[in-house]
C-alpha positions in Angstrom: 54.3 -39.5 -124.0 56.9 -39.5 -126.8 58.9 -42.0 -127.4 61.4 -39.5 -128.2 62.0 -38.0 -125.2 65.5 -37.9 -122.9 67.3 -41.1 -122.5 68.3 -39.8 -118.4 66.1 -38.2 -116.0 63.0 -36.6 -116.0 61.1 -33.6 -114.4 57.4 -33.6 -113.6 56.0 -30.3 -113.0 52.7 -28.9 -112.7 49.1 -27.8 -110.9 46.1 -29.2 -109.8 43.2 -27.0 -108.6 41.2 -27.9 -105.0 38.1 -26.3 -105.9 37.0 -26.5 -101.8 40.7 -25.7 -100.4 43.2 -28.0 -99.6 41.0 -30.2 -96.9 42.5 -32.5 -94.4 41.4 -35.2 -96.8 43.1 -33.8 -99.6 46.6 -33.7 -97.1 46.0 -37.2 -96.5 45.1 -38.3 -100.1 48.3 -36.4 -100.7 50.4 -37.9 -98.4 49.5 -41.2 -99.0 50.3 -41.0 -102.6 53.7 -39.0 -101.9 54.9 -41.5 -99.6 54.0 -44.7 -101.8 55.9 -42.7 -105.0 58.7 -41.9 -103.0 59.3 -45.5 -102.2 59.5 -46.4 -105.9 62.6 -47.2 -107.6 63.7 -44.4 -109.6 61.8 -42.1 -107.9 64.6 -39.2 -106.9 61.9 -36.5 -105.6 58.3 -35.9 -105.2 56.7 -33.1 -103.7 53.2 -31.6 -103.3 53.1 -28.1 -101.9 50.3 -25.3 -101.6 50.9 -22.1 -103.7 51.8 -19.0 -101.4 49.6 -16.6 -103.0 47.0 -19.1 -104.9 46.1 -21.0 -102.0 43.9 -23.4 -104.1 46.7 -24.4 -106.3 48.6 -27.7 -105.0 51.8 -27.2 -107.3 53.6 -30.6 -108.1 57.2 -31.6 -108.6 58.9 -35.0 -109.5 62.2 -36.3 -110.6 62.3 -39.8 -112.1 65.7 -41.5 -112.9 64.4 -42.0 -116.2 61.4 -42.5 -118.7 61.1 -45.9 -118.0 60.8 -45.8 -113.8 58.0 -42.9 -115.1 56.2 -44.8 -116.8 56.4 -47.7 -114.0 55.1 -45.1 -111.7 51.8 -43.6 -114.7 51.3 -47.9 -114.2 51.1 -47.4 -110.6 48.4 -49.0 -108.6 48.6 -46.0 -106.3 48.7 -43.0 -108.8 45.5 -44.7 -110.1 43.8 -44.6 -106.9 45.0 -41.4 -106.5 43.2 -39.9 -110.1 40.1 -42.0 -109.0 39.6 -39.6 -106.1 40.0 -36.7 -107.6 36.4 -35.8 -108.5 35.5 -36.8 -104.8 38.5 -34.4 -103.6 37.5 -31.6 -105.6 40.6 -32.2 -107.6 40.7 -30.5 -110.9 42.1 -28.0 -113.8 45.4 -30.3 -113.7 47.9 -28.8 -115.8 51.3 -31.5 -115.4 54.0 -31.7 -118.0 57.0 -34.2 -118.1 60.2 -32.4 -119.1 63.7 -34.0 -120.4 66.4 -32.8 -118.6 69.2 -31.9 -121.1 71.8 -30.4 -118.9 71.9 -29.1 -115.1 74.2 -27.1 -113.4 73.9 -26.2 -109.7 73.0 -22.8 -108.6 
């Protein structure tokens, strides 16, 4: 991650593939390590959802308060957990990018 990047908050946005579906122990692996993230400080949002029309695609989506609460969470004891089950999950093809936020306007 570049040190260059936005001074305010942050965006995490991606995809993960479930090469066997989304199984009940993928919800739970994924609710586990939504709840724990949510609970960090500077976490402002973090979702997991299932793509409507590519229903092996878990689509991600995080707002952090700022690089450094990010980074706190990459240092995570839980998002490590969380990578270390992947291959037992079927977890794969992830495809996540952080993103400065440089203006927003409401809809």
């Amino acid at each position: 991650m570049s040190e260059t990047m936005a001074l305010g908050r942050v965006i995490v946005a991606g995809s993960v593939r479930a090469k066997r579906g989304v199984t009940l122990p993928v919800l739970a692996a994924m609710a586990a390590m939504s709840s724990a993230s949510r609970a960090e400080e500077g976490c402002e949002c973090y979702y997991y959802s299932i793509d409507a029309f590519e229903p092996m695609i878990v689509r991600i989506f995080e707002v952090w308060s700022d690089i450094s609460a990010l980074r706190r969470h990459r240092d995570s004891n839980h998002l490590k957990l969380w990578r270390s089950k992947w291959n037992e999950l079927g977890l794969c093809d992830d495809d996540i990018t952080t993103y400065g936020i440089s203006f927003e306007v409401p809809l």
